[in-house]
TORSE-547423 format. One record per residue (C-alpha): residue number from 1; residue in three letters; y negated, x, z. Coordinates in Angstrom, 3 decimals, always signed. Layout:
NUM,ala,Y,X,Z
...
//
This chain:
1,unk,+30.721,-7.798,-2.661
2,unk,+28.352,-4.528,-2.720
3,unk,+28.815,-1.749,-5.123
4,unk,+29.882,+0.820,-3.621
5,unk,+30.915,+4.505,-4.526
6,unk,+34.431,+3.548,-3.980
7,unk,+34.268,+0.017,-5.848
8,unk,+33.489,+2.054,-8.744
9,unk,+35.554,+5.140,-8.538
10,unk,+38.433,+2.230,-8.610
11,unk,+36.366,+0.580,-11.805
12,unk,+36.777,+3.667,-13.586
13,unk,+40.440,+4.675,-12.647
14,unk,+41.289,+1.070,-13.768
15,unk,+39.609,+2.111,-17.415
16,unk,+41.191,+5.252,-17.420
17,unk,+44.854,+4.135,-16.387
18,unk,+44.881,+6.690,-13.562
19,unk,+42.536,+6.457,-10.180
20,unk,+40.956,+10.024,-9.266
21,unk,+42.325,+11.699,-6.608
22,unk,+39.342,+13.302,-5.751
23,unk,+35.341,+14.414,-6.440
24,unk,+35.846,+16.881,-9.162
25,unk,+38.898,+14.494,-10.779
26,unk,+36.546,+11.362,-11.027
27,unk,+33.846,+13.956,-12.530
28,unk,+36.457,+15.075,-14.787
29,unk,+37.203,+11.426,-16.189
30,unk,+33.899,+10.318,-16.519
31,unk,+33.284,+13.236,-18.726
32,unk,+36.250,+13.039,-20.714
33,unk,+36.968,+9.319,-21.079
34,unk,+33.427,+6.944,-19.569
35,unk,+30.455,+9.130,-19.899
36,unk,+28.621,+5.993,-19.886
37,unk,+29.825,+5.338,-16.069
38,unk,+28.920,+8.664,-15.343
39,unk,+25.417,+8.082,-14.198
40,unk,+26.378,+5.156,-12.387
41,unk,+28.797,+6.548,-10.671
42,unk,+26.362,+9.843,-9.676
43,unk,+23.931,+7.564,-8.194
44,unk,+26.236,+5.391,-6.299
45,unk,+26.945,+9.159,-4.567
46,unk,+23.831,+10.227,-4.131
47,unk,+22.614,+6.435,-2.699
48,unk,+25.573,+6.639,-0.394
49,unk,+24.172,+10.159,+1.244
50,unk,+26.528,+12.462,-0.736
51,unk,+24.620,+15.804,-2.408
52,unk,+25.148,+16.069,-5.971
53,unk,+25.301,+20.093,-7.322
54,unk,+22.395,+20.471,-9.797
55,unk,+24.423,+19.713,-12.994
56,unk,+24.743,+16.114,-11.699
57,unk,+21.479,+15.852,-10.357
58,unk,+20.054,+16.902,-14.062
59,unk,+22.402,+14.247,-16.029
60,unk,+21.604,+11.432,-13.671
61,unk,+17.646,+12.610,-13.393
62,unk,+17.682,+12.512,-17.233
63,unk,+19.803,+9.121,-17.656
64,unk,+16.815,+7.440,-15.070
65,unk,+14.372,+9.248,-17.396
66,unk,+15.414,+7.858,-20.580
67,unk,+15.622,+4.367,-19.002
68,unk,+11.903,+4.258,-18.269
69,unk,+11.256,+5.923,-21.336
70,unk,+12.422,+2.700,-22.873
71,unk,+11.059,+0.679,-20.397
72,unk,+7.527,+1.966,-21.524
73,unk,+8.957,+1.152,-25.315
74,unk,+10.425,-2.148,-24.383
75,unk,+6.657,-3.416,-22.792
76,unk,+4.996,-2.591,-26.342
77,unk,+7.477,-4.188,-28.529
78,unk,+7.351,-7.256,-26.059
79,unk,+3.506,-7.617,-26.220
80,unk,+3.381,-7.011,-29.955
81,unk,+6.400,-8.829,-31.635
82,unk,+7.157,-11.687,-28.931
83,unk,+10.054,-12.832,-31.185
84,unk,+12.563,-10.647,-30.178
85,unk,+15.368,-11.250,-28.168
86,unk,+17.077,-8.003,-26.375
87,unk,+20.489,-7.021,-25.715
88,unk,+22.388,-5.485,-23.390
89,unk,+20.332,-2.946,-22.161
90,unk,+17.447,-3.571,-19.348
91,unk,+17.833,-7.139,-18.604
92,unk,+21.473,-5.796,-17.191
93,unk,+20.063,-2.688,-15.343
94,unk,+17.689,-4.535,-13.375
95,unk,+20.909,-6.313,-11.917
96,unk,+22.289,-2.973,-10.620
97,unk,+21.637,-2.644,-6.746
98,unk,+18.783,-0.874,-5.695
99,unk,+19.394,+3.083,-5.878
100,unk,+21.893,+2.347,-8.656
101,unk,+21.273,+3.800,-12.292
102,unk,+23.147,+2.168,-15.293
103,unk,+22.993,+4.687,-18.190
104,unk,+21.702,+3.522,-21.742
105,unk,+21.710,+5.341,-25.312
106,unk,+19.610,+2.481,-27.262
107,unk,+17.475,-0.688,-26.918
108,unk,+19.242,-3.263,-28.810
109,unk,+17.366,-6.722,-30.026
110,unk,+17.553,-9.681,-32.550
111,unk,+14.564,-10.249,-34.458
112,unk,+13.495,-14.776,-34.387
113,unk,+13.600,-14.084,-38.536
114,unk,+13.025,-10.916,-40.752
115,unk,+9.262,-10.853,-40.718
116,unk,+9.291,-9.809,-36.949
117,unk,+12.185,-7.179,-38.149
118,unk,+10.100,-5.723,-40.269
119,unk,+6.872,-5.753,-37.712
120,unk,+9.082,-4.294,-35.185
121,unk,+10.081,-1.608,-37.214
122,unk,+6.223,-0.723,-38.680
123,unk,+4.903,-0.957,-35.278
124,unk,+7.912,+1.482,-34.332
125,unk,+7.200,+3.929,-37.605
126,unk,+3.312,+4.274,-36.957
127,unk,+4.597,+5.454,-33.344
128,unk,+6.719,+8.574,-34.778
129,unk,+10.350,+6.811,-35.149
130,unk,+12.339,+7.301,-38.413
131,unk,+14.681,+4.379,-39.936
132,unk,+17.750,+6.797,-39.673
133,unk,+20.212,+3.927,-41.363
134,unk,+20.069,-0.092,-42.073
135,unk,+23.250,-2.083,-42.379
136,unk,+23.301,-5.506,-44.902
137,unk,+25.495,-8.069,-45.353
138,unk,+25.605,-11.723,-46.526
139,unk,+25.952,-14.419,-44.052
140,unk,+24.314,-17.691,-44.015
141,unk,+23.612,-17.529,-47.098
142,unk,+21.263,-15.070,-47.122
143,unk,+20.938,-11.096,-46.497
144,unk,+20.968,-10.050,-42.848
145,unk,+20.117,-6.832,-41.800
146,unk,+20.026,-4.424,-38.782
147,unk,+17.887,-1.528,-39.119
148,unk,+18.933,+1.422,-36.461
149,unk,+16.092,+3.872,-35.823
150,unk,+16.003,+7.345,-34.238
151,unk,+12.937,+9.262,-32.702
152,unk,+13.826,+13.363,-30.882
153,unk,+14.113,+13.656,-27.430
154,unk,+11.672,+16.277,-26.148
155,unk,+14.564,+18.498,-25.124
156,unk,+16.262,+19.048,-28.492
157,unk,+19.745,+19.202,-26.220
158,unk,+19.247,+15.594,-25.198
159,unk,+20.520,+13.138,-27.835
160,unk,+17.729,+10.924,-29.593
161,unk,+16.603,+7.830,-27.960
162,unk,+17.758,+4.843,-30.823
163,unk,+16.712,+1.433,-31.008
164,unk,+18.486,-1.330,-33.274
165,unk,+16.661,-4.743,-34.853
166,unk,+19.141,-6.837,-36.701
167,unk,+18.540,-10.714,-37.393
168,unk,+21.966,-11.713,-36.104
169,unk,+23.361,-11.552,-32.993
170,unk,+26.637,-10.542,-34.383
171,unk,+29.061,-10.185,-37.471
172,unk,+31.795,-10.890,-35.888
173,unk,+35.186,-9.318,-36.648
174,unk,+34.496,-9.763,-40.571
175,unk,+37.792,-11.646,-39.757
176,unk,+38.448,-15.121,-38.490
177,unk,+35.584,-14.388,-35.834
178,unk,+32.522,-15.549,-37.788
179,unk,+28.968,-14.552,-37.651
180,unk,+26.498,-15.804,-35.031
181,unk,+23.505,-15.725,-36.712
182,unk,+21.418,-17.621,-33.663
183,unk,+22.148,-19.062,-30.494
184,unk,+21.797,-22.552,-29.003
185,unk,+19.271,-22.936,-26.105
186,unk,+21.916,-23.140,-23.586
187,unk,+23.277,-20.391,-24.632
188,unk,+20.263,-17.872,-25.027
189,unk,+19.804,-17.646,-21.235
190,unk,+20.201,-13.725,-20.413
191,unk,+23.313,-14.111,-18.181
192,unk,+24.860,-16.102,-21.002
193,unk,+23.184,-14.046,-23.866
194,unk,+23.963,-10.957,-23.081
195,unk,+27.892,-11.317,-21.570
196,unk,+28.791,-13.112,-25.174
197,unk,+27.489,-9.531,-26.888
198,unk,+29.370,-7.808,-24.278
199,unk,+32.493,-9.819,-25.495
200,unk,+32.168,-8.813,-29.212
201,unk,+31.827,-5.461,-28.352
202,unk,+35.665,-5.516,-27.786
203,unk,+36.292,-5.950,-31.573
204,unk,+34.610,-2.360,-31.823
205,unk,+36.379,-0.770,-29.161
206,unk,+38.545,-0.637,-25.756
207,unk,+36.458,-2.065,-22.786
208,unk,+34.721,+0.563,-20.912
209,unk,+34.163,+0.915,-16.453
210,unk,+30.684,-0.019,-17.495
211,unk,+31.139,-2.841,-19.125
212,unk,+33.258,-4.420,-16.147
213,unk,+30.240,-3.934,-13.763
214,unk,+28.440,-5.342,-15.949
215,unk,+30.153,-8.468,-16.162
216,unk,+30.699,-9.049,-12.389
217,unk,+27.172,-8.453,-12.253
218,unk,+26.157,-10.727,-14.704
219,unk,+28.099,-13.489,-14.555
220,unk,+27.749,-13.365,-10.773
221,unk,+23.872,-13.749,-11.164
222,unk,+24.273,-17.342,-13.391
223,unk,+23.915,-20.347,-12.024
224,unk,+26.806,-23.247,-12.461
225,unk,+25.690,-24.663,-15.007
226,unk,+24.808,-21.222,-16.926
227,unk,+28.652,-20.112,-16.063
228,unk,+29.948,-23.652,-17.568
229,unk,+27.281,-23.209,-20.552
230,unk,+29.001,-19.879,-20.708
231,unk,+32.652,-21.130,-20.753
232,unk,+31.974,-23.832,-23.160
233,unk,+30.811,-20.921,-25.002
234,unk,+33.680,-18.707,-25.146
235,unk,+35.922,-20.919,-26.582
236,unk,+33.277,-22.604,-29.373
237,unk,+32.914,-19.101,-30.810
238,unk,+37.208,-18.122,-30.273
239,unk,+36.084,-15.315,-27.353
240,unk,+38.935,-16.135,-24.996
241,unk,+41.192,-13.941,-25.299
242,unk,+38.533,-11.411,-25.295
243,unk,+36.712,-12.881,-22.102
244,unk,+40.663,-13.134,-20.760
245,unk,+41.181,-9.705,-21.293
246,unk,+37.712,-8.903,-19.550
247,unk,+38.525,-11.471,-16.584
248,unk,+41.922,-9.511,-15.799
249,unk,+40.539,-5.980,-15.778
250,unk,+37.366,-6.879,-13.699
251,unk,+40.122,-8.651,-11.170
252,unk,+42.288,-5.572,-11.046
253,unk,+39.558,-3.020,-10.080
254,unk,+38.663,-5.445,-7.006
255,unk,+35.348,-6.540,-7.981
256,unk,+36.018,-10.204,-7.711
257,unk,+37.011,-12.741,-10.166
258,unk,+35.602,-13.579,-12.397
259,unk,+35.749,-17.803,-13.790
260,unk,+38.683,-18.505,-15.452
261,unk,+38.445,-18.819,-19.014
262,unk,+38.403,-22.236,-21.034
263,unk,+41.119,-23.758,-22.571
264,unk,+42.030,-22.057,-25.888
265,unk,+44.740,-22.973,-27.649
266,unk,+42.571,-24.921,-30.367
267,unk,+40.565,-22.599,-30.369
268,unk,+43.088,-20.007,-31.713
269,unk,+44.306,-22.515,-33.969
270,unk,+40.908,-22.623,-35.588
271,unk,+40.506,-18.461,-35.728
272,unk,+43.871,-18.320,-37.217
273,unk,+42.815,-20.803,-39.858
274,unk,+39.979,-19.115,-40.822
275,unk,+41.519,-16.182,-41.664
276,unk,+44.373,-17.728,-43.615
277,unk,+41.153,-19.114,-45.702
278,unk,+40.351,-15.338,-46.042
279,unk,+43.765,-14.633,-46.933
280,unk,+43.654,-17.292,-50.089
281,unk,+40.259,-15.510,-50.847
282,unk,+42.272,-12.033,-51.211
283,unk,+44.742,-13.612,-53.430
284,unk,+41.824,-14.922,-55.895
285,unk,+39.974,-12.113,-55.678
286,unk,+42.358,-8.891,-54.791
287,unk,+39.921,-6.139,-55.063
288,unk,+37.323,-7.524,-53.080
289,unk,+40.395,-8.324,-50.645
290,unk,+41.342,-5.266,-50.355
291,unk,+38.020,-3.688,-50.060
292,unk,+37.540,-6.325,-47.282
293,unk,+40.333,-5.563,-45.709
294,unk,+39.887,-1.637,-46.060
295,unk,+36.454,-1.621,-44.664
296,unk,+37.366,-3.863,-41.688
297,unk,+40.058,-1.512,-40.600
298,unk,+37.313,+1.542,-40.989
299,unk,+34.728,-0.612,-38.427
300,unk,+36.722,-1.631,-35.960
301,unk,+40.668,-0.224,-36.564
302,unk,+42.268,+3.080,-36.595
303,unk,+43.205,+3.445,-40.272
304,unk,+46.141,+5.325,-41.004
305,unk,+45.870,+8.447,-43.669
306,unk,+47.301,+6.037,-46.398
307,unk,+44.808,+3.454,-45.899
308,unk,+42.183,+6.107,-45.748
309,unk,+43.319,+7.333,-48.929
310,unk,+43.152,+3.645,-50.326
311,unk,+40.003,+2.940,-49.340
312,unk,+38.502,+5.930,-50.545
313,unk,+39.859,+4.918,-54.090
314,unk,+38.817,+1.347,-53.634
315,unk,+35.194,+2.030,-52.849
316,unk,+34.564,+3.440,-55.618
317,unk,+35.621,+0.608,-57.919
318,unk,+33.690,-2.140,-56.355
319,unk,+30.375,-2.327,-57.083
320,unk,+28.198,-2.614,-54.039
321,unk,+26.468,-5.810,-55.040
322,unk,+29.628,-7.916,-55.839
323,unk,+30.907,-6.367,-52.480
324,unk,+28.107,-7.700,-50.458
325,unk,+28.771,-11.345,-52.394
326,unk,+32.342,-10.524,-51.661
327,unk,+32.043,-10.293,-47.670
328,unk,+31.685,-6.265,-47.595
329,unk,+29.354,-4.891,-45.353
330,unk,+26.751,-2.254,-47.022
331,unk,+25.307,+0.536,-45.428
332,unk,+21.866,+1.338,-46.179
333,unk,+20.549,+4.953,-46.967
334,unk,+16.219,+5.398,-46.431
335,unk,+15.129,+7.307,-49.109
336,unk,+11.605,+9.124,-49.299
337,unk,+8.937,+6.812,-50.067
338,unk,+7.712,+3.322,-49.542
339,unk,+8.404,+0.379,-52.003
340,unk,+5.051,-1.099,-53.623
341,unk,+4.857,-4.927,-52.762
342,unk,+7.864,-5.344,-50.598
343,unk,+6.850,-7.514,-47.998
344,unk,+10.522,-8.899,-47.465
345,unk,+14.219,-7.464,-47.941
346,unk,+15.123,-7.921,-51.992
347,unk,+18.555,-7.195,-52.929
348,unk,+18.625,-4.939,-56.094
349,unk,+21.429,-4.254,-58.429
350,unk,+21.660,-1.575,-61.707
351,unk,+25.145,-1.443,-63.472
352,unk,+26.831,+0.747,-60.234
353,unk,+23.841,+1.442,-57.975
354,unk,+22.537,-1.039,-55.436
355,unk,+19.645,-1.092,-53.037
356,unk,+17.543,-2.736,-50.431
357,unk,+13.699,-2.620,-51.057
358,unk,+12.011,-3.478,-47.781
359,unk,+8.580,-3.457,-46.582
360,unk,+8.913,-0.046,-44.886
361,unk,+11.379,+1.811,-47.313
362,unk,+14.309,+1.781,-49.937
363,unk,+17.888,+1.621,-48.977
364,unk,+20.435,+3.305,-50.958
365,unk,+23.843,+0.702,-50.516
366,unk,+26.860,+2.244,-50.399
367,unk,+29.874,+0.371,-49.097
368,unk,+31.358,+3.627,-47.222
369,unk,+30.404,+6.606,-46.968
370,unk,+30.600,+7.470,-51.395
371,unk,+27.225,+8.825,-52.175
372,unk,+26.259,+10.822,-54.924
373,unk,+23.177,+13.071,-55.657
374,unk,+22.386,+11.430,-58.799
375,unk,+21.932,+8.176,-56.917
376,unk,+19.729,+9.472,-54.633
377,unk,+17.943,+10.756,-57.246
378,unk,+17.637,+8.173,-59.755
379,unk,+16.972,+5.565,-56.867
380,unk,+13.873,+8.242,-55.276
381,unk,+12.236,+8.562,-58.132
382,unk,+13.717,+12.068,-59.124
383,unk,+15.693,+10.633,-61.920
384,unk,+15.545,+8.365,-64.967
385,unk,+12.644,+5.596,-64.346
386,unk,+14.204,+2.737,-62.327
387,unk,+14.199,-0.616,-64.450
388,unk,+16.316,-3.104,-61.491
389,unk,+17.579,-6.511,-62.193
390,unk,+17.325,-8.112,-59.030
391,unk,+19.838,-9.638,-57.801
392,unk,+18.735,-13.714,-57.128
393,unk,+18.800,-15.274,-54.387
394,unk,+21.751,-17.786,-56.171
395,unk,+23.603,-14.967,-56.988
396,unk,+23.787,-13.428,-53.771
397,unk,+24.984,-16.091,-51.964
398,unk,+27.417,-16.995,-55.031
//
């Protein structure tokens, strides 16, 4: 099956829980509920003869701009850091029909280890883009990372073109989902690669029109044995009811269907074990627990206004460093200057204050979003000279 205009006007009334009845509804929804279908959907019109009035000629001429703006990006990093791996992003655009645009806010990619991170993101600095945040956590037993940078659009009302360089594939759901810190060879091919991301995106949110095209597309471009690679897969890392819930929606909007998921009742059985382990970790441990447990709702929940009132008391009495040892996640503030002799990431701890030295700048850590002046300060250089006990490599995985 084609993609047509009408295949996807049904895509996005499946998402939305109501098909448009017309031009100016579907324009209406797209805006409102899948602005990420929107340019898809534009171009579909305009392929299929339809004029577009100049508001949606301007949004879909400035979606195809920023794509080959990060096409041009994309080429560099290729040539200059081989190692990484991308996401997402322009490996499933050039699967769209011809004529068809699929919209994208960042370039996502995994870095083979942390030194290509880190020449990734120098080669990216010297060319005018600003580490806007960097995210830490413990897995493995060591400190990953994803560093998320930002550079202005040339029209200040377009949003920023992003990229983000993490050395994991994935956290997980900081739950009985764990980590995927690399991928097996069978399972790096793109098709494979890249609609396993698409899966853990559905810990962070609903599944969008956009991601259900680019499933069918996907998946419909392996080969047999990259679709049983795939389904072997799904239920090794506990993605089937995920993938399920994928499979139904993508056979509801009429695309086709997609294979049917593995067998998974073992495979629940193991996700459910893992986090009753977490559970006897909370009861040894309750603060961490509960900061664990706080933060998780935060990422990828709705808290209520109690639990946002809990975790804004519970932040502040776990130090960032046990946190990270403890499972939390830490966000990483830049702060003006560069550390001398950091050629790696080095965890750093001070009574309360943590940081991140790195070879391209200091990270404040702050397990939410609790920062004060004074740490800024003190950690820039505009306080009290800095005197860090590091925090070892023993202790950090301890």
């Amino acid at each position: 099956m084609g993609l047509t205009a009408e295949n996807l006007v049904r895509v996005l009334g499946v998402c939305c829980g109501e098909e448009p009845s017309g031009l100016a509804e579907a324009v209406m929804l797209l805006r409102r509920a899948q602005p990420s279908f929107a340019a898809t959907l534009y171009s579909a019109w305009q392929a299929e003869g339809r004029d577009l009035n100049p508001g949606l000629r301007h949004d879909l001429e400035a979606a195809r701009a920023r794509i080959g703006y990060y096409r041009a990006v994309a080429r560099e990093l290729a040539a200059a850091v081989p190692g990484l791996a991308t996401i997402k992003g322009l490996e499933v655009a050039d699967l769209y029909p011809a004529g068809l645009t699929r919209a994208m806010n960042d370039l996502d990619y995994v870095a083979s280890d942390e030194r290509d991170l880190w020449a990734a993101v120098a080669i990216l600095a010297a060319d005018g883009w600003d580490a806007e945040t960097a995210t830490f956590s413990q897995a493995g037993g060591a400190l990953q990372m994803m560093v998320s940078l930002r550079r202005p659009h040339a029209d200040p009302y377009q949003m920023p073109y992003g990229i983000e360089i993490a050395t994991y594939y994935t956290l997980g759901d900081l739950s009985g989902v764990p980590p995927v810190l690399s991928l097996s060879a069978a399972w790096r091919a793109p098709a494979i690669r890249n609609a396993l991301m698409l899966l853990y995106e559905r810990f962070e949110q609903p599944y969008r029109a956009r991601d259900l095209v680019d499933a069918f597309l996907l998946l419909g471009a392996a080969s047999d044995g990259e679709l049983d690679a795939f389904r072997q897969a799904v239920g090794t890392l506990r993605l089937r009811s995920q993938y399920a819930e994928l499979a139904r929606l993508v056979g509801r909007s009429g695309l086709g269907q997609l294979p049917g998921p593995p067998p998974g009742a073992w495979a629940r059985g193991l996700t459910r074990a893992r986090r009753i382990a977490r559970g006897a970790g909370f009861l040894r441990r309750p603060l961490i627990g509960t900061a664990r447990h706080l933060q998780r709702r935060r990422i990828y929940g709705r808290p209520g206004g109690l639990e946002r009132l809990a975790w804004t008391v519970t932040q502040r009495l776990v130090p960032v460093a046990a946190g990270l040892r403890g499972g939390l996640v830490g966000f990483g503030l830049p702060l003006d200057g560069r550390p001398a002799g950091a050629d790696a990431a080095v965890l750093g701890a001070r009574g309360r204050l943590a940081w991140v030295d790195t070879p391209v700048a200091r990270f404040l850590l702050t397990a939410g979003d609790d920062v004060s002046q004074a740490a800024v300060d003190e950690l820039s250089g505009a306080g009290p000279a800095l005197s860090p006990v590091i925090a070892a490599p023993a202790e950090l995985a301890g």
